[in-house]
N, C-alpha and C positions, 0 to 999 in steps of 0.2 A: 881481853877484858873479861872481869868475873861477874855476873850482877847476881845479888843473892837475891830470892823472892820472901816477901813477906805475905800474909793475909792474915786477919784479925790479932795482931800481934805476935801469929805463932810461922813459924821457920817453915818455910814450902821447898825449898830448895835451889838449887841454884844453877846456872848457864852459864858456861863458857865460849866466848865467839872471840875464836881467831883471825889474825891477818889475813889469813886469806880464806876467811869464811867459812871455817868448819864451826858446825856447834855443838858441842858435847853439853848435854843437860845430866843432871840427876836431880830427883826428886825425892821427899820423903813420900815412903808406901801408901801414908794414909792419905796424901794429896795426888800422889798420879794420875789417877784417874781425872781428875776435874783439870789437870794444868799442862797436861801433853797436850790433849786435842787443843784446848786453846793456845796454848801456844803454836802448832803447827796451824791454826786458822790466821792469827796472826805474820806468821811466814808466810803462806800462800795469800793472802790477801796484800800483802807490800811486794808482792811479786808484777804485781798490777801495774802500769803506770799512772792509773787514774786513782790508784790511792797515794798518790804524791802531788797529785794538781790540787793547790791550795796550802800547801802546806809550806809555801816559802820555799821551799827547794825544786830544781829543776826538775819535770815529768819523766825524763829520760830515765827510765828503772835502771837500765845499766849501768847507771853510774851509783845507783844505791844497792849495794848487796850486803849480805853478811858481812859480819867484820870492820864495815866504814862503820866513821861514828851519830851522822845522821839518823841509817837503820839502825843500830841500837837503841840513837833516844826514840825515833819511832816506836820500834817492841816495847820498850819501858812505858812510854806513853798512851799504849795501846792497851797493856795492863794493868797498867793505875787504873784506866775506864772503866775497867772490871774489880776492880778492888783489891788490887795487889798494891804493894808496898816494894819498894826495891833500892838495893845499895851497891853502888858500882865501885869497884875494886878495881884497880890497876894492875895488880897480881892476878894471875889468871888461876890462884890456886894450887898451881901445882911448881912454886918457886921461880915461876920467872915473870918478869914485869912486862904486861904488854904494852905499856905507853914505848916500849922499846923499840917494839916488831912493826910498827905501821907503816 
């Protein structure tokens, strides 16, 4: 799955999360700085299992990793908080569909 990032209407760039949890990011240069860290504080904080208690899904982290589509809407969710904007893609970008590989 591809989710692009938006913020104040302008293009931040975009994240790729594989079936089996790789994530390949790119960002535009003038937005890097401000969308890596957060996004890697976001990874490390859903690494937690108590950032899943309440949230309607079971606490067992292990069962939320990259790649499931629960942690996706989590990250999506966690960055709308912050003001991003985002649009999930079923193409992963680079020609193949990932509603296919899960």
């Amino acid at each position: 799955m591809r989710a692009e990032l938006w913020r104040d209407s302008h293009y931040v760039g975009f994240f790729v999360v594989s079936a089996g949890g790789k994530v390949t990011e790119d960002f535009v240069p003038s937005e890097r700085e401000r969308i890596v860290p957060l996004v890697a504080e976001v990874r490390r904080k859903l690494l937690k299992p108590d950032a899943w208690s309440g949230s309607g899904a079971p606490a067992d982290v292990s069962t939320h990793e990259p790649g499931d589509a629960a942690w996706l809407e989590r990250v999506l969710g966690e960055l709308a908080s912050r003001g991003y904007e985002s649009r999930l893609l079923e193409d992963d970008g680079f020609g193949r569909d990932g509603a296919g590989s899960r």
